[in-house]
PDB file of N, CA, C and O in Angstrom:
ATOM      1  N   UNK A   1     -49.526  35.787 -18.756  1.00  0.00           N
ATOM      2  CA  UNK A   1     -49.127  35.335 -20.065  1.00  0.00           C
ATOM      3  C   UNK A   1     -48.936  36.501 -21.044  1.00  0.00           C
ATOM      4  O   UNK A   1     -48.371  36.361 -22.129  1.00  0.00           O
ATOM      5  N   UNK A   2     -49.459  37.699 -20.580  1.00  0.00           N
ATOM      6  CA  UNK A   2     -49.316  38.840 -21.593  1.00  0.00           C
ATOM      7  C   UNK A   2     -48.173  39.168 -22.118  1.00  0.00           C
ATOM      8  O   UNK A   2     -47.732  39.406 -23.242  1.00  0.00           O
ATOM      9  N   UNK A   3     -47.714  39.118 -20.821  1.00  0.00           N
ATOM     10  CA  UNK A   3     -45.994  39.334 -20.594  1.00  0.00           C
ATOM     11  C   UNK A   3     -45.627  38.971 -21.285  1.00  0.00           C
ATOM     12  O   UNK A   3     -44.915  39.858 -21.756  1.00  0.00           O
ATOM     13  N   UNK A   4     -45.502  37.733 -22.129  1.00  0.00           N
ATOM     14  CA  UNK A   4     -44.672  36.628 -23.110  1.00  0.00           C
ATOM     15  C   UNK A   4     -44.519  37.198 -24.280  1.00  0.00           C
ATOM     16  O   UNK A   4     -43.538  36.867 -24.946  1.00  0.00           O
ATOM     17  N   UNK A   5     -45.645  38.389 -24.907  1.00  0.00           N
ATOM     18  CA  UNK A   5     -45.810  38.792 -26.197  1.00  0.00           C
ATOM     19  C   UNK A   5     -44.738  40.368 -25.612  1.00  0.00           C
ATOM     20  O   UNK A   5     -44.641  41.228 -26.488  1.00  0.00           O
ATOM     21  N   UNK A   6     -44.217  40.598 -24.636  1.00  0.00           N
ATOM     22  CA  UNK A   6     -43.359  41.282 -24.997  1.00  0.00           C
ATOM     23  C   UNK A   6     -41.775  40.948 -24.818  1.00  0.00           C
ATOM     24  O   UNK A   6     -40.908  41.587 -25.413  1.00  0.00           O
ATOM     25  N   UNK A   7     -41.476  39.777 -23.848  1.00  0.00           N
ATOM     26  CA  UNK A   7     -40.337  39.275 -23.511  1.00  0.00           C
ATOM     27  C   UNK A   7     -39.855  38.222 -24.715  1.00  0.00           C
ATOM     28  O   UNK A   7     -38.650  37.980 -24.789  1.00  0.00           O
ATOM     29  N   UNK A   8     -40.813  37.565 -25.699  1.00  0.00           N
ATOM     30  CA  UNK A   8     -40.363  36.809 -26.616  1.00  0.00           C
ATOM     31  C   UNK A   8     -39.513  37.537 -27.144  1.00  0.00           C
ATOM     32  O   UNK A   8     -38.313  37.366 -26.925  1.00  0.00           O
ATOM     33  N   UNK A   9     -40.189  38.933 -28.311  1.00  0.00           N
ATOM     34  CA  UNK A   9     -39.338  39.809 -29.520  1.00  0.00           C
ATOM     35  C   UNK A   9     -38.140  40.480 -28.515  1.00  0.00           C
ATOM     36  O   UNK A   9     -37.072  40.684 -29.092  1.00  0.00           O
ATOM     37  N   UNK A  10     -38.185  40.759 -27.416  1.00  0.00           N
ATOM     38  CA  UNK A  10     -37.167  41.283 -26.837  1.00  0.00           C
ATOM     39  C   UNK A  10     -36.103  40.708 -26.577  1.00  0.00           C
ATOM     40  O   UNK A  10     -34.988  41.166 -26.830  1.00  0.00           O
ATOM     41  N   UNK A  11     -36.382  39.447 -25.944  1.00  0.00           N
ATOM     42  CA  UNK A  11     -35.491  38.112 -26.150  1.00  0.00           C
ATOM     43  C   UNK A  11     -34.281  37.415 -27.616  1.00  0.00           C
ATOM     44  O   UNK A  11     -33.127  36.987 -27.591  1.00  0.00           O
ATOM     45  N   UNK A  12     -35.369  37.623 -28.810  1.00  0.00           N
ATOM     46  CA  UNK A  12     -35.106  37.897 -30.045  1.00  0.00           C
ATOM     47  C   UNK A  12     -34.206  38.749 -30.483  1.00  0.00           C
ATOM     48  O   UNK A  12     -33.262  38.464 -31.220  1.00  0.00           O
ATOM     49  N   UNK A  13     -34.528  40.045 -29.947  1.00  0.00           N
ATOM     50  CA  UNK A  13     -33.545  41.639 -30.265  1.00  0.00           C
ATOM     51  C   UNK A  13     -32.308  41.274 -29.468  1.00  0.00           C
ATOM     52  O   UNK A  13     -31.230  41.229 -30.063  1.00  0.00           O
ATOM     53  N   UNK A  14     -32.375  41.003 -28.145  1.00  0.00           N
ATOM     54  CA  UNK A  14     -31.549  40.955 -27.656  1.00  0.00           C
ATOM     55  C   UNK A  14     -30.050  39.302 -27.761  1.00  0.00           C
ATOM     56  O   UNK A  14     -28.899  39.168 -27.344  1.00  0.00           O
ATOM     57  N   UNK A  15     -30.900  38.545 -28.444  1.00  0.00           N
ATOM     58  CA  UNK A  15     -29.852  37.563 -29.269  1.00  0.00           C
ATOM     59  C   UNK A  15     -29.338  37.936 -30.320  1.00  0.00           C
ATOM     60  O   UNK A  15     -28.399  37.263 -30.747  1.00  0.00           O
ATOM     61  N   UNK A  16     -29.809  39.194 -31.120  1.00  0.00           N
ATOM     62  CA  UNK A  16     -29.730  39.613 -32.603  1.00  0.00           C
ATOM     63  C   UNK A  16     -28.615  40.333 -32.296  1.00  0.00           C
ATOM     64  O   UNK A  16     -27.550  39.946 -32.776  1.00  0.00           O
ATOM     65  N   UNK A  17     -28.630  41.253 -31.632  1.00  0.00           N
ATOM     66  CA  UNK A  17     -27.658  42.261 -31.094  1.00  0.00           C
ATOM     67  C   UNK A  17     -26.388  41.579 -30.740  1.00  0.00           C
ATOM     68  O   UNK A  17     -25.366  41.915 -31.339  1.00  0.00           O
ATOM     69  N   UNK A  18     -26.339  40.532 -29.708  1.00  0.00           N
ATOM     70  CA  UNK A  18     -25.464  39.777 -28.985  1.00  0.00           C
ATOM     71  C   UNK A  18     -24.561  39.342 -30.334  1.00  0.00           C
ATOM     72  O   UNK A  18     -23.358  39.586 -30.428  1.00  0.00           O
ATOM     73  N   UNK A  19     -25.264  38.732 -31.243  1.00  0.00           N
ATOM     74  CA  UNK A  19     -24.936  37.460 -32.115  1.00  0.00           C
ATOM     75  C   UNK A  19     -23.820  38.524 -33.322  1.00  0.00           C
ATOM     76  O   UNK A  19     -22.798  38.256 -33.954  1.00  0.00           O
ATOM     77  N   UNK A  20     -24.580  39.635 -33.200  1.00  0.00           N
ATOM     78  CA  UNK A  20     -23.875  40.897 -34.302  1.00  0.00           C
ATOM     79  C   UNK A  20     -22.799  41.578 -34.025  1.00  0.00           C
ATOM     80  O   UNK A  20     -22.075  42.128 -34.854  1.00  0.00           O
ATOM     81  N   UNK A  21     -22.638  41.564 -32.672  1.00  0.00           N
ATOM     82  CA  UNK A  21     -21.398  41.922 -31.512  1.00  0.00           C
ATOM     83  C   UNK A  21     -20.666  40.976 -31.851  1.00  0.00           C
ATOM     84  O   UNK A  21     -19.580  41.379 -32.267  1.00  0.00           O
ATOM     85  N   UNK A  22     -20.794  39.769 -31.858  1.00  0.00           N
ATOM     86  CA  UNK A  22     -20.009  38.583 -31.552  1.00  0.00           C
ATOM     87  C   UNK A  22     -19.279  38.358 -33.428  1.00  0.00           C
ATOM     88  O   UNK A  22     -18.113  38.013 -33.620  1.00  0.00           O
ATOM     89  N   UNK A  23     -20.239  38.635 -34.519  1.00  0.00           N
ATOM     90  CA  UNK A  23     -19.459  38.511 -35.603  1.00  0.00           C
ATOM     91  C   UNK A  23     -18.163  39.667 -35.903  1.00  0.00           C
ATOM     92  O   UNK A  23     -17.012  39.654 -36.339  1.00  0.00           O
ATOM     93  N   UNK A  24     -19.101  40.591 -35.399  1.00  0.00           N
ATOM     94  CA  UNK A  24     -18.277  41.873 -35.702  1.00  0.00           C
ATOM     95  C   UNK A  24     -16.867  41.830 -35.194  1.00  0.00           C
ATOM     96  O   UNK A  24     -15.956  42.431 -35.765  1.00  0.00           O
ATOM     97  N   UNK A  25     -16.676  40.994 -33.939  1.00  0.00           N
ATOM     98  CA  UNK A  25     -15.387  40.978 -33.293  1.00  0.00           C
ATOM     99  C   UNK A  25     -14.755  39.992 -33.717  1.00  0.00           C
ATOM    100  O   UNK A  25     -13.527  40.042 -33.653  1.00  0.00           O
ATOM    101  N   UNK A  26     -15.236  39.115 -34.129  1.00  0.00           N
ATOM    102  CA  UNK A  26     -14.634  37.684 -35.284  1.00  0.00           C
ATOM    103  C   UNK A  26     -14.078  38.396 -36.039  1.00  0.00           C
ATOM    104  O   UNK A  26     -12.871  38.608 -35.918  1.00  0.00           O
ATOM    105  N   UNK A  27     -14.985  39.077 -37.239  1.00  0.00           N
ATOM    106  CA  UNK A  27     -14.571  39.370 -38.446  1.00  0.00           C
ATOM    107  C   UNK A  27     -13.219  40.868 -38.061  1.00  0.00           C
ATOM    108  O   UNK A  27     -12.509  41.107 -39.038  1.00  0.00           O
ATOM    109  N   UNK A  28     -12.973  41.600 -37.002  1.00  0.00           N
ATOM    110  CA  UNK A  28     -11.886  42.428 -36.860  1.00  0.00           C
ATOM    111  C   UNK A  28     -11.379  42.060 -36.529  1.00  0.00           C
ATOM    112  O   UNK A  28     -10.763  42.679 -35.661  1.00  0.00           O
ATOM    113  N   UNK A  29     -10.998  40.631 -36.782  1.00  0.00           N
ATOM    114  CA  UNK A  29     -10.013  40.014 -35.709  1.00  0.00           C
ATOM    115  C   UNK A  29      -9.413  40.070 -34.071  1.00  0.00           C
ATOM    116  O   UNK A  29      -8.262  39.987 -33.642  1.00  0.00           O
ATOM    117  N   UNK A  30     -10.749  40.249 -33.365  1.00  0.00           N
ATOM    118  CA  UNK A  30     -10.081  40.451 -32.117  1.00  0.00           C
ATOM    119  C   UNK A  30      -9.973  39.015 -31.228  1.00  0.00           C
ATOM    120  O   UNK A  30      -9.877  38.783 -30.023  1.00  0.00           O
ATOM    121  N   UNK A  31     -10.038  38.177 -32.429  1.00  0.00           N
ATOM    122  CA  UNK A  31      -9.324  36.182 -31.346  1.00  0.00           C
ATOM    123  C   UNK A  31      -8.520  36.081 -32.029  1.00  0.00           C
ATOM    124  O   UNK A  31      -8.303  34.875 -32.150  1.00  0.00           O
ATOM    125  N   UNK A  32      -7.696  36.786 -32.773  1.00  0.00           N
ATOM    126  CA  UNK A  32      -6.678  36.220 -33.589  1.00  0.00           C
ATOM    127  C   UNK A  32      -5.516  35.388 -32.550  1.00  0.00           C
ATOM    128  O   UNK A  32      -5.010  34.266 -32.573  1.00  0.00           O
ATOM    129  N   UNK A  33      -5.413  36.504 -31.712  1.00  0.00           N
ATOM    130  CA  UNK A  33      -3.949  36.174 -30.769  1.00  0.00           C
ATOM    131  C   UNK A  33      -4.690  35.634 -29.876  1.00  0.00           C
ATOM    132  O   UNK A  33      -5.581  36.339 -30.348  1.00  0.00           O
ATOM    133  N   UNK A  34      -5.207  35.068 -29.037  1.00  0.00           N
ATOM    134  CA  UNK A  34      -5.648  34.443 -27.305  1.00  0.00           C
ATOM    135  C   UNK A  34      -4.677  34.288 -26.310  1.00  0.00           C
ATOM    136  O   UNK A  34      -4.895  34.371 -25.101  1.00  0.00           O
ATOM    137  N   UNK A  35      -3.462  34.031 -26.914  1.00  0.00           N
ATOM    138  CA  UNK A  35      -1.803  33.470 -25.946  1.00  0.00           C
ATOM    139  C   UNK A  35      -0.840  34.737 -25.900  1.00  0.00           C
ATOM    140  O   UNK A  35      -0.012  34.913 -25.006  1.00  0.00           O
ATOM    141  N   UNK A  36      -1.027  35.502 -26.856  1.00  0.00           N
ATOM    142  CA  UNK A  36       0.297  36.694 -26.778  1.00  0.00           C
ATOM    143  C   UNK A  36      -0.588  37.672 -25.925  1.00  0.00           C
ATOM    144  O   UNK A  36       0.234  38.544 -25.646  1.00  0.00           O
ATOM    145  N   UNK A  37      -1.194  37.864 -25.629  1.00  0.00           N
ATOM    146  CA  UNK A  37      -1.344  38.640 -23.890  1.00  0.00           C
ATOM    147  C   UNK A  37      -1.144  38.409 -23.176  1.00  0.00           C
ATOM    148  O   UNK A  37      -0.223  39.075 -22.703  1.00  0.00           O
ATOM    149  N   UNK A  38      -1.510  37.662 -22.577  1.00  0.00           N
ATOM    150  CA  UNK A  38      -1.279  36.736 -21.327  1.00  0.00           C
ATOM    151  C   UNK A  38       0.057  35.966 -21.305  1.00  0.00           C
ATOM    152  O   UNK A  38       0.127  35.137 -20.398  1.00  0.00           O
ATOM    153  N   UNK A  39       1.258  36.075 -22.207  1.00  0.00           N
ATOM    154  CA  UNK A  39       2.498  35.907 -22.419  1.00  0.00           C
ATOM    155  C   UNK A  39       3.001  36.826 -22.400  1.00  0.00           C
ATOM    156  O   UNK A  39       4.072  36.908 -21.799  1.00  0.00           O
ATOM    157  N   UNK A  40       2.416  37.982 -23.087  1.00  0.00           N
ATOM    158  CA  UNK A  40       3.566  39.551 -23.112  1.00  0.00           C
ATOM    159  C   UNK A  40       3.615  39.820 -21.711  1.00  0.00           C
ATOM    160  O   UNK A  40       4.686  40.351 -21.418  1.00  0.00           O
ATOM    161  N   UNK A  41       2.679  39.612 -20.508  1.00  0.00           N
ATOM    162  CA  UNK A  41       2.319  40.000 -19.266  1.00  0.00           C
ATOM    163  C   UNK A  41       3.724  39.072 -18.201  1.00  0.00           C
ATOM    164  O   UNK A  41       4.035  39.363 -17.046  1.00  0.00           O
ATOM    165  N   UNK A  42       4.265  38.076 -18.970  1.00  0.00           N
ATOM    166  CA  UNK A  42       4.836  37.651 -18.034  1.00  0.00           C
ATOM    167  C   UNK A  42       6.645  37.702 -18.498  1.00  0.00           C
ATOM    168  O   UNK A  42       7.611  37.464 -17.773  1.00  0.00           O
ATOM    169  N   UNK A  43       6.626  37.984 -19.530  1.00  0.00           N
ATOM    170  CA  UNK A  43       8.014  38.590 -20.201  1.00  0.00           C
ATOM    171  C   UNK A  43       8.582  39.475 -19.605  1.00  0.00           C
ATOM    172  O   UNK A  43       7.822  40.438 -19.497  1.00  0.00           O
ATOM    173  N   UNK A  44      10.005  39.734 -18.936  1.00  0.00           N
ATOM    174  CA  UNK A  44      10.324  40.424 -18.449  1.00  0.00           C
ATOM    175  C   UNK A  44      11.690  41.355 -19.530  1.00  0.00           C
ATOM    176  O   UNK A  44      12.463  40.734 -20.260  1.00  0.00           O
ATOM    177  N   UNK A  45      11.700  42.492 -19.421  1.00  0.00           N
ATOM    178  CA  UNK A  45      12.436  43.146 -20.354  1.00  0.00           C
ATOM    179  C   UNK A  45      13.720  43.405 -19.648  1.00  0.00           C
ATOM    180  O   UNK A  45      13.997  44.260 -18.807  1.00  0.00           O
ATOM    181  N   UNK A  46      14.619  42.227 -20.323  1.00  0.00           N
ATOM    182  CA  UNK A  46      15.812  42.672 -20.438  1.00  0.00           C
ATOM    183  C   UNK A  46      17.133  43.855 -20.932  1.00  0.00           C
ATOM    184  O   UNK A  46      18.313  43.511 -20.978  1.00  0.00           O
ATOM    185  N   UNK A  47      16.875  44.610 -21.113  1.00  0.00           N
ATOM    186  CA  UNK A  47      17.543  45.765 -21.833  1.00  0.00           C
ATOM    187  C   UNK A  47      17.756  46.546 -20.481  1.00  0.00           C
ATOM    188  O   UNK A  47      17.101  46.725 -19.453  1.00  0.00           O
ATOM    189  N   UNK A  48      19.100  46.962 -21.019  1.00  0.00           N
ATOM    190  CA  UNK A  48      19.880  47.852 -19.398  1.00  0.00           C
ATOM    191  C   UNK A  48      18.794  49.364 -19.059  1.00  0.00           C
ATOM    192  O   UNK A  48      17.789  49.495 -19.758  1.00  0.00           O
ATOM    193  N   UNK A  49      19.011  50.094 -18.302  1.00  0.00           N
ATOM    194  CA  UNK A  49      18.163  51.172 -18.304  1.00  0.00           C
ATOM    195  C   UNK A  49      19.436  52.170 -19.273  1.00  0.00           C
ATOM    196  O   UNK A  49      20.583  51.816 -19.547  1.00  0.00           O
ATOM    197  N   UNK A  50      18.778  53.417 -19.614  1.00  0.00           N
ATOM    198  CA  UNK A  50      19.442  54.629 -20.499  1.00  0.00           C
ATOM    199  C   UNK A  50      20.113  54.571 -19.557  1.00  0.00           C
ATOM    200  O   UNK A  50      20.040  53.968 -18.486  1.00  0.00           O
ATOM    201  N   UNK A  51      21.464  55.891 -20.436  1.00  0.00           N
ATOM    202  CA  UNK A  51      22.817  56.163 -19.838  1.00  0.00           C
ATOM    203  C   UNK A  51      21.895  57.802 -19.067  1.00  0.00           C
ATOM    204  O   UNK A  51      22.416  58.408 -18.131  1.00  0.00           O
ATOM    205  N   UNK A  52      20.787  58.169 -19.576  1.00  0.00           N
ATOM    206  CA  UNK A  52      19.979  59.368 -19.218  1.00  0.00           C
ATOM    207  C   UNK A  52      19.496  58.995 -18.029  1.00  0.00           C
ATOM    208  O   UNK A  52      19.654  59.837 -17.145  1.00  0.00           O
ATOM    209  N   UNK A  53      18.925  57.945 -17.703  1.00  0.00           N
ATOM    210  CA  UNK A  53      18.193  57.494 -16.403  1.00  0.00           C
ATOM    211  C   UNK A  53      19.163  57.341 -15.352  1.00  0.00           C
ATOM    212  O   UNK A  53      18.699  57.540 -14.229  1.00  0.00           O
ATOM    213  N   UNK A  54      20.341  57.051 -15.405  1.00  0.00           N
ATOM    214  CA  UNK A  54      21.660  56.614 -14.729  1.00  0.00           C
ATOM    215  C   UNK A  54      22.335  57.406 -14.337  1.00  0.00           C
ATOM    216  O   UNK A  54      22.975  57.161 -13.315  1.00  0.00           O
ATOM    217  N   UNK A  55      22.481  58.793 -15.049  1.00  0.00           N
ATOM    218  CA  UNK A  55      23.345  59.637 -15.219  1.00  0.00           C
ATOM    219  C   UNK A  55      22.929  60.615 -13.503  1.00  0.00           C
ATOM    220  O   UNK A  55      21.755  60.533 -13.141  1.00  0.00           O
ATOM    221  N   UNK A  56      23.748  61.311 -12.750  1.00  0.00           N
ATOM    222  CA  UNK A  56      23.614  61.949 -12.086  1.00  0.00           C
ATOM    223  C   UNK A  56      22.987  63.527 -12.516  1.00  0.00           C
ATOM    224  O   UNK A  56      22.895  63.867 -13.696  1.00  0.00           O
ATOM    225  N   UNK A  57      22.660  64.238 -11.603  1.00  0.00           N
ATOM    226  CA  UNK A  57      22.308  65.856 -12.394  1.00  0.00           C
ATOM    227  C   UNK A  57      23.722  66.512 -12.195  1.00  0.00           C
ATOM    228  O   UNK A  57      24.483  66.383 -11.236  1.00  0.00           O
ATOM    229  N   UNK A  58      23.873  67.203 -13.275  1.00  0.00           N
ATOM    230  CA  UNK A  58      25.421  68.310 -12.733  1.00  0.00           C
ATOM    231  C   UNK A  58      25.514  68.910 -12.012  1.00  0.00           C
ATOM    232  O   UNK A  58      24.808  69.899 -11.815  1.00  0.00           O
ATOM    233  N   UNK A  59      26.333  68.570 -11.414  1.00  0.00           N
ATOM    234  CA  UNK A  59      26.799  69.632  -9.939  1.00  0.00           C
ATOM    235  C   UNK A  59      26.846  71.093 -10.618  1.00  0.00           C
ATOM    236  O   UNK A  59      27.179  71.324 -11.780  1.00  0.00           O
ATOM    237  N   UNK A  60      26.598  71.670 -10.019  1.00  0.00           N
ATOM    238  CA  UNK A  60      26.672  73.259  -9.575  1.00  0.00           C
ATOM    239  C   UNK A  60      27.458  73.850  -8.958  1.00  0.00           C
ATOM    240  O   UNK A  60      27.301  75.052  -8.749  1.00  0.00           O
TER     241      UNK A  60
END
């Protein structure tokens, strides 16, 4: 039972911490978006490649 008087406050710290993580990322907005990741991932980019990427090297 000793045990209990140190796993309670630790238990405690360790919800305090969790709970302060969890506002902190609320309040910087990191749930703003939930859908535009996991959408940008499946978008495929249409645009031709450069006339640079295409281009041959000059003959010599």
């Amino acid at each position: 039972m000793e045990i209990l008087i140190l796993l309670i406050p630790l238990s405690v710290v360790l919800a305090l911490v969790i709970g302060a993580a969890f506002w902190w990322s609320a309040d910087n907005g990191q749930f703003d978006d939930l859908d535009g990741p996991g959408q940008r991932i499946l978008m495929d980019e249409d645009r031709p490649p450069n006339k640079a990427d295409t281009s041959e090297p000059p003959a010599s």
